[in-house]
VEXTOR-339197 format. One record per residue (C-alpha): residue in one letter; x negated, y, z negated. Coordinates in steps of 0.02 Angstrom, whole numbers, plus 50000, padded with zeros to 5 digits. Layout:
<recs>
AXYZ...
</recs>
This chain:
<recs>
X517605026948973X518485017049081X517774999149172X517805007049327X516485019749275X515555007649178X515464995349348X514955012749434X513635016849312X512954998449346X512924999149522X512215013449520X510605009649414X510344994549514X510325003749669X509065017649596X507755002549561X508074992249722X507725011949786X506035011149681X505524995049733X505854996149917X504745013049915X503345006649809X503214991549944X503485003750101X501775002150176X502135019650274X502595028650100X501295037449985X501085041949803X501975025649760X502025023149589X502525043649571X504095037349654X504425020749575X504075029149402X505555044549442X506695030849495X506725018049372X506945032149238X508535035449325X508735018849357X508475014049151X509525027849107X511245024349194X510905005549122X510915009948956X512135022648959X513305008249033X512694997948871X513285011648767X514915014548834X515094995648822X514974996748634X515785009648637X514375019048543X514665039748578X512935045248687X513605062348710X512535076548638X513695085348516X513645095348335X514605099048209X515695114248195X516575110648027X517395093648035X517525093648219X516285087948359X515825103648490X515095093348636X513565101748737X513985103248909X513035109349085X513745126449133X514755118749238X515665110649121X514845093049116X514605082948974X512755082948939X512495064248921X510595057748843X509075057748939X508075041048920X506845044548780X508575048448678X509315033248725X507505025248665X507535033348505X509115027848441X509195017548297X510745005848393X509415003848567X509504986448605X507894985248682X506254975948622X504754986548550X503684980548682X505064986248829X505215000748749X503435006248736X503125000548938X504615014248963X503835026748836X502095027148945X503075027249123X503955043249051X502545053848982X501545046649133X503055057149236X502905071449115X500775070149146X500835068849332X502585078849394X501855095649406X500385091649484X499715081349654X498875067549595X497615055349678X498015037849706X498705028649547X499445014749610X498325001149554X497945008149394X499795006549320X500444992349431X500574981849270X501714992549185X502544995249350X502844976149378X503264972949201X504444987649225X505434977849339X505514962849251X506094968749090X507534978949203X507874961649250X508184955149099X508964967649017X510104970749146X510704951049147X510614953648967X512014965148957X513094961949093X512954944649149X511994933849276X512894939549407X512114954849420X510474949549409X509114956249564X508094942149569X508464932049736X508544948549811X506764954649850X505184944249867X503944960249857X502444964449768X503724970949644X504844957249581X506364956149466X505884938849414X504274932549325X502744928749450X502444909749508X500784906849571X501194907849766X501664925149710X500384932349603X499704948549653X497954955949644X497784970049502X496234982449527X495454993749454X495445013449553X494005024549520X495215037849592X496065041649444X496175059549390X495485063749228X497055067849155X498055051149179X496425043049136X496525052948959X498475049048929X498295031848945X496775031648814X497725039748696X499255031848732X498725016448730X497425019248554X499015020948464X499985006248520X500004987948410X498924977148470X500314964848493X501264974648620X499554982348740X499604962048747X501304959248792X502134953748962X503284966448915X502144980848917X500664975149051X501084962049179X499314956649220X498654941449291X496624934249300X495954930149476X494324923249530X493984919849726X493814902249781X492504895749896X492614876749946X492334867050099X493954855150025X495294851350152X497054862550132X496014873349982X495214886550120X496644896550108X496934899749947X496384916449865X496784914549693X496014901549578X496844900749412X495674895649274X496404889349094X495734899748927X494534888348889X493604887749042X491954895349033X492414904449154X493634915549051X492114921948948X491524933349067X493284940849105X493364958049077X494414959848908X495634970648992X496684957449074X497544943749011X497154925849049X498704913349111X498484899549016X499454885149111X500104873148992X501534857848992X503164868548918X503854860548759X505374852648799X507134852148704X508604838748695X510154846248660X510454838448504X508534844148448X509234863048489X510834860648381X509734855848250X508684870648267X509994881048274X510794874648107X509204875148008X509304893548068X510984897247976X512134894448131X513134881048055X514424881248155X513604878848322X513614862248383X513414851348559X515154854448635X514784871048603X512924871448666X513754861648810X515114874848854X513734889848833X512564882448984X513914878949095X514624895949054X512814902249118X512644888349237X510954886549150X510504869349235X510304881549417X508444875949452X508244896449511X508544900549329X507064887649268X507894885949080X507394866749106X507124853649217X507804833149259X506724820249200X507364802049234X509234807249233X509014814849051X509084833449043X507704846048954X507704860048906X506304874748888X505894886448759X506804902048885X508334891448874X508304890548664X507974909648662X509374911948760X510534900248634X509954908848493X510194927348564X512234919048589X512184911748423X511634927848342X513054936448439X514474924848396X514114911648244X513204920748123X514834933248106X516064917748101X516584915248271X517214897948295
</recs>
């Protein structure tokens, strides 16, 4: 496939969730998350079909007649391409388990709810809905580049980048649910790891408790954020997940060289850490991979990730 369809299939699924985002934050539009959930599944779909066609990996339905491939196609004469929970099952996905399990519930949420009017769900799945986003984020920078990311593009109650605490939105609980979404999710969720129902990935949820103080410049704040070891945090309902704020490790360059050698990367090395993060232009303070401290630079665990992820790529098959 040519890169003009590839840039077209890109374009594409970053319109369909700047679509879903925009109508999920449309104070005039209803049944919300119904549309957010329709559109990112297109959205999700044209992404990873322009990952596949980037690797050149055949997503085509096709089978066998003899030694030759007979490709399915729409009567029309359309190559059928794969839906999303084909694209999920396949052994070459590049996703994480815990991305793929937040798109596994949106999808059989759609299968649950398409059919049927449903009551108001929004505030039930918004976790999965804003951890949808995020991960599309991600993913999407992932395998095209930076400069395609969505992140300085909308400041909504759906973001494309991780919440900061100015930001953080209020997760509740809706007695409205209909019984049948309320009996997926059990059973969806009884059979997940208990690694993943924890996950970022999966759940984007965040712990509030309301402030009251007669302290000058606190009046108007609504959200306190209390560490895990606050008492406090023992009364929190087990279903969210606390923020614990804590001083990120830092890294010298030379200390993430090292890192990466005693992972097998041998041939990694500074100039080449050094021409990686201005290839990235890591040190943007928007991208928060690290931060200036007395003219020396630092940088965060995010950052390493993202070295070994390029190490993996290049240096452990010999690149130079």
């Amino acid at each position: 496939m040519s890169i003009r369809r590839n840039s077209e299939l890109i374009n594409k699924s970053k319109e369909a969730m700047l679509a879903a985002v925009q109508l999920y934050n449309n104070p005039l539009i209803h049944f919300k998350s119904e549309n957010f959930i329709m559109l990112v599944i297109v959205a999700w779909t044209y992404l990873l079909h322009a990952y596949y066609n980037k690797e050149k990996i055949d997503h085509r339905y096709w089978e066998l007649r003899g030694k030759r491939k007979k490709y399915s196609k729409t009567k029309y004469g359309a190559y059928k391409h794969w839906e999303l929970g084909r694209c999920l099952s396949d052994k070459l996905c590049p996703l994480d388990n815990d991305t793929k399990s937040n798109l596994e519930f949106l999808i059989q949420i759609r299968n649950e709810i398409e059919h049927q009017k449903t009551d108001k769900i929004d505030e039930n799945i918004s976790a999965k809905l804003q951890a949808n986003a995020i991960n599309y984020n991600y993913y999407l920078c992932d395998f095209f580049g930076e400069r395609y990311s969505l992140a300085e593009q909308l400041a909504l109650s759906i973001q494309f980048s991780p919440i900061i605490t100015s930001q953080k939105e209020l997760l509740l609980n809706n007695d409205r649910l209909k019984d049948n979404v309320q009996k997926f999710i059990v059973d969806f969720e009884t059979n997940l790891d208990v690694g993943i129902l924890g996950s970022p990935k999966y759940s984007y949820k965040v712990c509030f408790v309301p402030i009251s103080t007669h302290k000058a410049g606190q009046a108007d704040r609504v959200i306190n954020f209390i560490s895990a070891e606050d008492p406090l945090a023992k009364n929190v309902n087990v279903e969210y997940a606390l923020l614990k704020e804590t001083e990120k490790k830092k890294y010298l360059p030379s200390e993430i060289v090292a890192q990466m050698k005693a992972e097998g990367f041998e041939k990694f090395n500074v100039p080449k850490h050094t021409k990686f993060w201005q290839e990235r232009d890591a040190r943007n303070p928007k991208k928060n991979y690290g931060v200036k401290i007395s003219k020396q630079w630092y940088w965060y665990d995010s950052w390493v990730q993202e070295v070994r992820k390029n190490c993996k790529k290049k240096y452990s098959r010999g690149v130079q």
